[in-house]
C-alpha positions as CSV (number, residue, x, y, z in Angstrom):
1,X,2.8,104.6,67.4
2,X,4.3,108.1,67.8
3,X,3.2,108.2,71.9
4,X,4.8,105.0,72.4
5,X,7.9,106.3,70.4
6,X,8.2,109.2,72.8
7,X,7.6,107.5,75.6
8,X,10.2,105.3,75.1
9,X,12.7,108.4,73.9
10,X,11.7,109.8,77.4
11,X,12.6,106.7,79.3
12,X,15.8,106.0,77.2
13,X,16.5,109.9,78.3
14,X,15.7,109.9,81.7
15,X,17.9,106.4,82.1
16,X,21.0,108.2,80.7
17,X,20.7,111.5,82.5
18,X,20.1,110.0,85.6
19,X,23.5,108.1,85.5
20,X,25.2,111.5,86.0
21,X,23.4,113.1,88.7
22,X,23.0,112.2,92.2
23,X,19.9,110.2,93.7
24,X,17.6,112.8,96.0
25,X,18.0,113.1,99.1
26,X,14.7,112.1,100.7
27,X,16.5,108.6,100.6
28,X,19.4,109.1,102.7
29,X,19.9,105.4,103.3
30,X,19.1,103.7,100.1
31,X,21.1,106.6,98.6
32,X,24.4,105.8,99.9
33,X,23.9,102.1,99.4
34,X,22.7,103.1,95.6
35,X,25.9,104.9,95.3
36,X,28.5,103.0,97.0
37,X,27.7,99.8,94.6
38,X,28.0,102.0,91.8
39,X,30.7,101.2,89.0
40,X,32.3,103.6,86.4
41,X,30.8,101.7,83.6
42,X,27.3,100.8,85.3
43,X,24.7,102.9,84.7
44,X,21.5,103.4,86.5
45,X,18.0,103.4,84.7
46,X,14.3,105.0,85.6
47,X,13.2,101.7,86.2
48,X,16.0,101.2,89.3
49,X,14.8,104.6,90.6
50,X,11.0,103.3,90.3
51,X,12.1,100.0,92.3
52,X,13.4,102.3,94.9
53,X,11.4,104.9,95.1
54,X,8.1,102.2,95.3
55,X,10.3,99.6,97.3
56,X,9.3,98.9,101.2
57,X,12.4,100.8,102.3
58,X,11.6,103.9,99.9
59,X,8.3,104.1,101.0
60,X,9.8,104.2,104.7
61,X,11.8,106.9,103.7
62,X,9.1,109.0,102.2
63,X,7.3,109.0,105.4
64,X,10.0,109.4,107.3
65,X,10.7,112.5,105.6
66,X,7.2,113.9,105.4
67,X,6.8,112.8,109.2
68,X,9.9,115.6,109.8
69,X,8.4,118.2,107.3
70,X,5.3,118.0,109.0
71,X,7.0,118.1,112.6
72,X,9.0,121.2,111.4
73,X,5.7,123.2,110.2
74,X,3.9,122.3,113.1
75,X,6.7,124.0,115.5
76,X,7.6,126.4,113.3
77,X,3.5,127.4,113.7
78,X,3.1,126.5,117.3
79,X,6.3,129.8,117.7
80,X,4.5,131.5,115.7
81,X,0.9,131.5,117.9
82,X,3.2,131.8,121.3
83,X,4.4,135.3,119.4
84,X,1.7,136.4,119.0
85,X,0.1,135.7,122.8
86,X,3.0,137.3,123.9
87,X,4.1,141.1,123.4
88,X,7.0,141.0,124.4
89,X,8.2,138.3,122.4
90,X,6.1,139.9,119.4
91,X,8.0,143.3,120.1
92,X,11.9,141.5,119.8
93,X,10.1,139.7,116.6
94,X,9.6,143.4,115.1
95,X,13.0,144.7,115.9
96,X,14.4,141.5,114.3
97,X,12.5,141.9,111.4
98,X,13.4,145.8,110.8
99,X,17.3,144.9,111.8
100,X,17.0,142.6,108.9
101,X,15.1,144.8,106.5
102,X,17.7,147.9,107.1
103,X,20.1,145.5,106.7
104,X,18.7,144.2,103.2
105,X,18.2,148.0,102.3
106,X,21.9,148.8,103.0
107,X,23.1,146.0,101.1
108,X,20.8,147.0,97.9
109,X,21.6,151.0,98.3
110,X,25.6,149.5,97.7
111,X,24.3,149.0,94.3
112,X,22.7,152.4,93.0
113,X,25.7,153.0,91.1
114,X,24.5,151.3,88.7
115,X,21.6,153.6,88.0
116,X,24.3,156.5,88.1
117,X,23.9,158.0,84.3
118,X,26.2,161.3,84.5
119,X,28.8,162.5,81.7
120,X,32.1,160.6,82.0
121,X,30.9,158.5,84.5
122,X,32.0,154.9,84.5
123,X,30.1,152.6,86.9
124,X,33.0,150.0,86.2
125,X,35.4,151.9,88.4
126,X,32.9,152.2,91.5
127,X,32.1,148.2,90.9
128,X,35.7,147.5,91.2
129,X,36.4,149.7,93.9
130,X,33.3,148.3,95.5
131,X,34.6,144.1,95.3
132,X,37.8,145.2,96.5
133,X,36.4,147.1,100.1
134,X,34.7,143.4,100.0
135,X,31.3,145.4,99.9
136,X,29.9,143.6,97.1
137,X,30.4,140.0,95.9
138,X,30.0,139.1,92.0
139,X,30.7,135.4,90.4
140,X,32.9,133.2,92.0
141,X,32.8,135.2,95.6
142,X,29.0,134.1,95.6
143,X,28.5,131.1,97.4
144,X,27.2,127.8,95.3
145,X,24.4,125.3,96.4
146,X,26.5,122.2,97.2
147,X,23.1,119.9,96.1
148,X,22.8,121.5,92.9
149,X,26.0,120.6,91.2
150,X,25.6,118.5,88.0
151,X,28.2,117.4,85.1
152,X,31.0,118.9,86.5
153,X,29.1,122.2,88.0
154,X,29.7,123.6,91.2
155,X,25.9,124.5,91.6
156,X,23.7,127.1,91.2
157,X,23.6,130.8,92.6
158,X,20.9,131.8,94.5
159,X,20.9,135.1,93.3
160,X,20.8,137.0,89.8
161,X,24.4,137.1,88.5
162,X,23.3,139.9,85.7
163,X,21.8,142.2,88.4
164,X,25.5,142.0,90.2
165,X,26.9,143.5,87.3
166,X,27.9,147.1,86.3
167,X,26.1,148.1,83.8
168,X,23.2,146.3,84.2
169,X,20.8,149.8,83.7
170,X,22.8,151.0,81.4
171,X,23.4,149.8,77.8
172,X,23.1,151.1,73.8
173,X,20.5,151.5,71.7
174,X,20.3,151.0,67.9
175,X,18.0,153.3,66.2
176,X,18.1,151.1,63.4
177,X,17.4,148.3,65.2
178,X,13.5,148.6,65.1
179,X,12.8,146.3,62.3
180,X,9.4,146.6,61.8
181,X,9.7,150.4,61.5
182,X,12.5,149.8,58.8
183,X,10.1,147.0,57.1
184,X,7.5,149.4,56.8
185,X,10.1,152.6,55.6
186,X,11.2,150.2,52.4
187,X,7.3,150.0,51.5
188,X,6.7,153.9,52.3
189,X,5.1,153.5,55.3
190,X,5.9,154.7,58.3
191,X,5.9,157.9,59.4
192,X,7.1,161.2,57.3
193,X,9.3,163.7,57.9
194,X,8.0,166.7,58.1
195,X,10.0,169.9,56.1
């Protein structure tokens, strides 16, 4: 009784969620045809994405798109063997690779500010300092996934936002905020203080 209750709960779920997000694209052709007979008031259930993902055309699709995948790793490994039979290629490939990585390391080394503990100091005023010069970008300068975006979102950050922030390393303590140490202090545990 209770699987069968949840199973329906999840189906009723899935049914209503799905009529607010967008259909994947692995079915690029059935996708816009889904979509462009789509009403305000008409909403989509599991059972029409079943039809379509087990239909002949999304079945076409699906190899379709693991027919390209497959094509794409196969190049991708076929450059990767030709690299490696030939030096010089694999000698540009290094260079490229340590361009990028000093690049990556100048990027992160804008950010050690934030690890900056000194008297007086405010990493705030470096972090703004920082945005303006364009040198960093924080929150709405980050570029969104475009696929992502759900309900009204603009989609999601590929990146950390909390790491991007100023005081990140930096932050209070409460002493008193050990509350098993406190637990045991109101039942004389603990440890004493010495005189």
């Amino acid at each position: 009784m209770i699987k069968h209750t949840i199973t329906i709960l999840f189906a009723v779920t899935a049914s209503a969620v799905h009529g607010f997000t967008t259909t994947p694209s692995i079915f690029p052709a059935s996708a816009s045809r889904h979509s462009a007979s789509h009403s305000s008031t008409k909403l989509y259930n599991v059972f029409d994405d079943l039809k379509l993902i087990f239909s002949e055309e999304g079945k076409k699709n699906r190899a379709e798109y693991d027919e390209r995948i497959k094509r794409e790793q196969e190049e991708a490994q076929k450059e990767i063997l030709r690299r490696r039979r030939n030096p010089e290629m694999m000698e540009e490939y290094e260079r490229n690779v340590a361009i990028r990585r000093n690049e990556l390391a100048k990027k992160k080394n804008v950010w050690e500010f934030q690890n900056r503990v000194e008297e007086g100091y405010d990493p705030k005023t470096e972090w703004d300092r920082l945005r303006e010069e364009g040198e960093i970008e924080v929150g709405s300068d980050l570029e969104r996934d475009p696929t992502s975006s759900r309900l009204g979102s603009e989609g999601l950050i590929d990146v950390r936002i909390d790491e991007r922030m100023p005081y990140i390393d930096q932050g209070y303590v409460d002493e008193d905020a050990d509350v098993v140490g406190n637990f045991m202090k109101m039942f004389g545990g603990g440890k004493k203080k010495k005189d």
